[in-house]
C-alpha positions in Angstrom: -12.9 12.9 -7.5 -11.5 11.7 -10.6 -10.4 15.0 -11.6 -8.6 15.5 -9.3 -4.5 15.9 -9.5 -2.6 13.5 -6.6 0.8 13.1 -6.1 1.7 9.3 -5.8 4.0 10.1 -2.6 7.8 8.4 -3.0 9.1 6.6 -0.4 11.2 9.3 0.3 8.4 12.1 1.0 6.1 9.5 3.1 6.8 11.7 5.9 4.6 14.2 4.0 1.7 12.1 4.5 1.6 12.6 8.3 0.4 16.1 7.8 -2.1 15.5 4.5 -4.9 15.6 6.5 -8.2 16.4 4.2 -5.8 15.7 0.8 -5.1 12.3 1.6 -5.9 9.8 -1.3 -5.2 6.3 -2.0 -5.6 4.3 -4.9 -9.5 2.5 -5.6 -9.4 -1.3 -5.3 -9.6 -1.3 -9.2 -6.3 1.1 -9.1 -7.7 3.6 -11.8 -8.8 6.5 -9.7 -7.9 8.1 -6.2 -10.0 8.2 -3.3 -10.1 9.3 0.1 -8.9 6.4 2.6 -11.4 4.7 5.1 -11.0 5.5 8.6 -8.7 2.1 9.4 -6.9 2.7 6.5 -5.6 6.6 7.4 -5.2 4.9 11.0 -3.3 2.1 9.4 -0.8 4.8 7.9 -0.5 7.2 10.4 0.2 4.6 13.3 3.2 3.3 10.8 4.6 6.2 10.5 4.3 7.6 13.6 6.0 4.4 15.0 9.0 4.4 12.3 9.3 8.1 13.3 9.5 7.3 16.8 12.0 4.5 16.3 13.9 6.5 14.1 14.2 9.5 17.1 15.3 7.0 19.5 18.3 5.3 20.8 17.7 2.1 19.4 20.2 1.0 16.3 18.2 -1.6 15.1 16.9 -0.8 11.9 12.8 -0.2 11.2 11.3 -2.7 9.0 9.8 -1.5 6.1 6.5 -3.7 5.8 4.1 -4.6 9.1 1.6 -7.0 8.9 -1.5 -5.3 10.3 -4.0 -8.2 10.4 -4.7 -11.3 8.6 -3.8 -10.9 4.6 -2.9 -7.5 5.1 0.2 -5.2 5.5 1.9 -1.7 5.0 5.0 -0.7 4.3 7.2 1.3 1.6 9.5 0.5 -1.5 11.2 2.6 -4.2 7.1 4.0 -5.7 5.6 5.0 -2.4 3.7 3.5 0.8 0.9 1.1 0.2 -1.5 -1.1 2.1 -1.6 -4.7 0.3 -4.5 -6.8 1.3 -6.3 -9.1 -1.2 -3.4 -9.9 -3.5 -3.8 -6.0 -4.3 -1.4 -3.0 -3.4 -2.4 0.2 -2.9 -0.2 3.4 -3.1 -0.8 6.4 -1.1 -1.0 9.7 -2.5 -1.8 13.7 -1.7 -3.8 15.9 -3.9 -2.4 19.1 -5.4 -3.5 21.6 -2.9 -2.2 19.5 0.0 1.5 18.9 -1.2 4.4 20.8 -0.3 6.6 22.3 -2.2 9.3 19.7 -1.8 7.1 17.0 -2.8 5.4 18.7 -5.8 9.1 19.0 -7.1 9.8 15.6 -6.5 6.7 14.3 -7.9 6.5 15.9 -11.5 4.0 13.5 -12.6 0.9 15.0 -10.4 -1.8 13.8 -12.8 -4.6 11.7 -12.2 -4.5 7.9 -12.2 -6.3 6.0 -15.3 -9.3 6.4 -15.9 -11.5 2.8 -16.8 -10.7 1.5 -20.4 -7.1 3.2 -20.6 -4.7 0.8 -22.7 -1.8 3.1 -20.8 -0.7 0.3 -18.9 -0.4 -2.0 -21.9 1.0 0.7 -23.7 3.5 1.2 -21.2 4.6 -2.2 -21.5 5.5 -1.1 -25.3 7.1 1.0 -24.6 9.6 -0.1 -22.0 10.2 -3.3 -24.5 8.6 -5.7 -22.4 8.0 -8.6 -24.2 4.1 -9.1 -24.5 2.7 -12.8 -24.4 0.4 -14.0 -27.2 -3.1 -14.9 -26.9 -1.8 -18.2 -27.1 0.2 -18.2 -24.4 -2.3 -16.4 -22.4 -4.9 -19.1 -22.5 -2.6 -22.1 -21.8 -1.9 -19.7 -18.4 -5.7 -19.5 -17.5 -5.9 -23.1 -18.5 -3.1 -24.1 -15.9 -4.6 -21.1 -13.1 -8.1 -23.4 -13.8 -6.6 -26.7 -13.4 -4.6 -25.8 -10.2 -7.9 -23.8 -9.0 -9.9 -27.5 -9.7 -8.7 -29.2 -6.1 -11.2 -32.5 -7.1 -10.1 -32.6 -10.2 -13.6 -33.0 -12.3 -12.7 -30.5 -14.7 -15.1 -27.9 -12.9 -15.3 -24.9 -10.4 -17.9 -23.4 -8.4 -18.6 -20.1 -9.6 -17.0 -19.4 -5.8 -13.7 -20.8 -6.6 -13.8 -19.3 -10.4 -14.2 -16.2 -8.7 -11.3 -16.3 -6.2 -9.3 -18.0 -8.9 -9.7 -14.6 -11.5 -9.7 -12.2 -8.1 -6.0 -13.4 -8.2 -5.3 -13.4 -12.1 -7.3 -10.0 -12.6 -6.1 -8.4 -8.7 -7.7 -5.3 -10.0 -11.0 -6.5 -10.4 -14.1 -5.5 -7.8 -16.3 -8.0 -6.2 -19.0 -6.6 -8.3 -16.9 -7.5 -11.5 -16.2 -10.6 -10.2 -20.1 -11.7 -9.3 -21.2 -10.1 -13.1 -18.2 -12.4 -15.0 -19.6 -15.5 -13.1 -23.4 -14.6 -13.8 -22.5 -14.4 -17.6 -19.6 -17.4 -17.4 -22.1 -19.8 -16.3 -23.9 -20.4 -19.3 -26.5 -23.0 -18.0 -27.0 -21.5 -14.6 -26.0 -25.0 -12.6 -23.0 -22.8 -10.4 -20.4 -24.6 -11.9 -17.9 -23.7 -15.2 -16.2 -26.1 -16.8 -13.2 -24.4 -18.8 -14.5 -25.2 -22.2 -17.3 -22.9 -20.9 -15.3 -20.2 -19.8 -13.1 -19.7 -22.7 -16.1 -20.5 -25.4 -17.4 -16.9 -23.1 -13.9 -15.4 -23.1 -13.7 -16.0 -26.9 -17.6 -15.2 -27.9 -19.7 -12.6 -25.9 -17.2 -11.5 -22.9 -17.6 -7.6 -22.6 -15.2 -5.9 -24.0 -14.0 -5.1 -20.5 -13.5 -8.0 -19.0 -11.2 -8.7 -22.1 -9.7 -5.7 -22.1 -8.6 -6.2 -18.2 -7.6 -10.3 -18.9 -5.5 -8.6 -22.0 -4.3 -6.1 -19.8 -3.6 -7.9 -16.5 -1.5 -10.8 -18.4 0.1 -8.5 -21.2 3.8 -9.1 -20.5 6.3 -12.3 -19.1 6.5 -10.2 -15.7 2.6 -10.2 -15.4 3.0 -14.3 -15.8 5.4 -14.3 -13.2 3.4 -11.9 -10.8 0.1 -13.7 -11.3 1.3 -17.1 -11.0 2.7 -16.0 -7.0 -0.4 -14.5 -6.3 -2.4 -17.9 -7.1 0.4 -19.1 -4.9 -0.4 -16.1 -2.1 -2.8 -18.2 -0.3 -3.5 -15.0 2.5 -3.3 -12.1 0.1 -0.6 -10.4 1.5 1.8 -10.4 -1.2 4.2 -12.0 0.2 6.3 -15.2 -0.6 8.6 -17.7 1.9 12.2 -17.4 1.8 11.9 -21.0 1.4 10.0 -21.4 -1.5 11.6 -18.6 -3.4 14.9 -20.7 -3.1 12.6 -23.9 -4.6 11.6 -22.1 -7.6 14.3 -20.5 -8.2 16.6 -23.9 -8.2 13.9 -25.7 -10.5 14.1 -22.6 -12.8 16.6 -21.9 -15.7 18.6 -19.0 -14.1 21.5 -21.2 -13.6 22.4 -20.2 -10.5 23.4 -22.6 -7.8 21.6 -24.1 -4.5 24.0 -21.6 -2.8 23.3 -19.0 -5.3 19.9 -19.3 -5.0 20.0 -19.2 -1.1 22.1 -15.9 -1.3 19.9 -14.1 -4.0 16.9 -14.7 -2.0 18.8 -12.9 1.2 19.4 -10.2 -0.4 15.7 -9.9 -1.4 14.7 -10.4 1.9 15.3 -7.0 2.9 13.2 -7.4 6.5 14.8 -10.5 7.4 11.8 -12.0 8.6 11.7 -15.3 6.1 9.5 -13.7 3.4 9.9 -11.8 0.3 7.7 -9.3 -1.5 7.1 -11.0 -4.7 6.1 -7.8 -6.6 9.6 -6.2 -5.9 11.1 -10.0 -7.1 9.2 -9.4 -10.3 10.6 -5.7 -10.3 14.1 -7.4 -9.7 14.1 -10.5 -12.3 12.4 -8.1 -15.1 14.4 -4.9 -14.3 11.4 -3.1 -14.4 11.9 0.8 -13.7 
């Protein structure tokens, strides 16, 4: 299925996805290829839109929000890129293959290639070339460092190969559980099911495989993927989603140099369900001007 070309539907055409039928994709856990939805996950969609389509038909002047949360850790919804479903600190775009789209959306969509495949530097590449600027390798392991020590609740300068496992599940988001069970099989050197973090980064630094690496390298190349990783350790459902409240903390602890009131008004405008939470992935989009 790899070969396949999909259109990444924009928010604009998700109306297009009603009638995909057999071409409907969505991205892989990993977010390199396309594959066709499970059954709750097409059910998911179509019951969104069906029900924003139905609101929008109606009487009722009250305006459709653009996220639902569907169950616990998960929602859908639309931004500027497309519809996803976010569950596990992961979001997931929707998409239609070639032979499925219209004519509207293939116009609107030029880019109707298919997604990465496993090793592509494009998305570090991309960061080049936008001008992000790109952390050092430095920086980088001070991060994991503080991810591990905020990860250590008992502070004895160890985690369980459990906790180590939901700790990188949130640094790397596009990692598989498989990934995650072979990194913790290979991190823990003496087999006792705990890592200490001179452990982990004397693996990171020796006899890693290249593509676990390659994804920490990848994952944490820029200040936005800092930012973004840091909210999902703070994401504690998956959800992707961040209180008004604590937005407006870290915000007024930060050097923005905005004030209390500022800060307060900012995250309002951010809020753009008015529900007391904010996608943080559109905040990073936001603070980084990322297009």
């Amino acid at each position: 299925m790899g070969d396949e070309h999909v259109f990444l539907v924009p928010k604009d055409h998700r109306a297009d996805l009603l009638t995909a039928e057999e071409g409907l994709r969505i991205q892989s856990d990993d977010c390199d290829t396309w594959v066709i939805p499970a059954m709750d996950e097409r059910n998911i969609l179509l019951d969104f839109l069906r029900k924003e389509s139905e609101h929008l038909a109606s009487s009722n002047t009250s305006r459709f929000a653009r996220h639902h949360v569907v169950g616990t850790g998960m929602r859908i919804g639309y931004n500027q890129k497309g519809v996803f479903i976010h569950a596990n600190h992961n979001k997931r775009y929707f998409g239609v293959t070639k032979s499925s789209a219209s004519v509207l959306l293939a116009q609107a969509s030029p880019e109707a290639v298919p997604l990465f495949q496993p090793g592509d530097k494009s998305n570090l590449l991309g960061s080049l070339a936008s001008k992000v600027t790109l952390v050092t390798q430095e920086v980088r392991s001070q991060f994991l460092h503080a991810c591990f020590e905020r990860a250590d609740v008992n502070k004895n300068g160890k985690l369980s190969r459990p906790e180590l496992g939901s700790m990188m599940r949130k640094v790397l988001h596009t990692m598989s559980a498989k990934d995650v069970e072979e990194l913790m099989s290979l991190a823990d050197a003496d087999h006792n099911h705990q890592i200490d973090y001179k452990e982990f980064v004397s693996w990171l630094q020796s006899s890693a495989p290249e593509k676990f690496t390659c994804s920490l390298e990848g994952n944490l190349a820029s200040d936005s993927d800092m930012v973004h990783a840091t909210f999902r350790l703070w994401d504690k459902d998956g959800d992707g989603l961040v209180s008004d409240a604590t937005l407006e903390r870290m915000l007024s602890h930060s050097s923005v140099g905005l004030s209390p009131q500022g800060c307060k008004t900012l995250v309002q405008l951010l809020d753009c369900t008015h529900d007391g939470r904010v996608d943080y992935e559109e905040f990073c989009v936001f603070l980084f001007h990322r297009k």
